[in-house]
N, C-alpha and C positions, 0 to 999 in steps of 0.2 A: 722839698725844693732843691736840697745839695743834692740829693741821687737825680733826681732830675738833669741837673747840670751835666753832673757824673757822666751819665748815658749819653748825653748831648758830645761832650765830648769824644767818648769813647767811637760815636759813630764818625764824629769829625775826622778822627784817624783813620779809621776805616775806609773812609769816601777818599782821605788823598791815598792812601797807599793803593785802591782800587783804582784809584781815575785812568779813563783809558789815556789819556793823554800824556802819561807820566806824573811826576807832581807838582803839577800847576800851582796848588795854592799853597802858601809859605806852612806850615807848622800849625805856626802859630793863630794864621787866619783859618784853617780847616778845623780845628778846634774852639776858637772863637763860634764861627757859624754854626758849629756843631752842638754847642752849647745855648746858643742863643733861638736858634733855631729848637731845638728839645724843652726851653723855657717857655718859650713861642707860642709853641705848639700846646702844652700842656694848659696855660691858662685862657687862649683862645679856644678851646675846649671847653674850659669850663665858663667862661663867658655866654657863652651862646647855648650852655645849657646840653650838649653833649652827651656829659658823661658826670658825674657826681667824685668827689676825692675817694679814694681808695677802687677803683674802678680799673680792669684791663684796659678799658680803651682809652686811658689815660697816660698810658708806659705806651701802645699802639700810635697812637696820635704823636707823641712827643719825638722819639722815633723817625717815626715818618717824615715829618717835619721837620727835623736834624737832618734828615739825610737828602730833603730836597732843596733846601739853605745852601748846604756842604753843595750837593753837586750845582746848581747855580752860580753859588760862587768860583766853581774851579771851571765853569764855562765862561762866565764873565770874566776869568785872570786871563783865562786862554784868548779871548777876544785880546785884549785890552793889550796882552801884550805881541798879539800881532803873527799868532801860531797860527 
């Protein structure tokens, strides 16, 4: 579950220093998302039967999901504040 997070965030960084927009989302919320989003991902996976623990498409999934959090939310800052 902490590597989990880990990865969650590391992608969170990743998504703001990418954002075409500049960096929309604070820091601290692209890592937030990026986390949360990689936690997300990883158990609604195995909720629904997926993927089983120790699985690639467990680190695929969590991932993915991190990084469509992260960029949602740097589209939503972008709205919100009016760019």
């Amino acid at each position: 579950m902490l590597g989990t997070f880990v990865v969650g965030l590391a992608v969170g960084a990743a998504s703001r220093a990418l954002h075409p927009a500049g960096r929309v989302p604070s820091l601290a919320m692209a890592l937030l998302l990026g986390g949360v989003g990689a936690l997300g991902g990883f158990y609604l996976g195995r909720a629904f039967g997926v993927f089983t623990d120790g699985k690639m498409m467990g680190w695929v999934a969590s991932i993915l999901c991190a990084a469509l959090l992260a960029g949602v939310g740097g589209i939503v800052g972008r709205v919100r504040a009016g760019r």
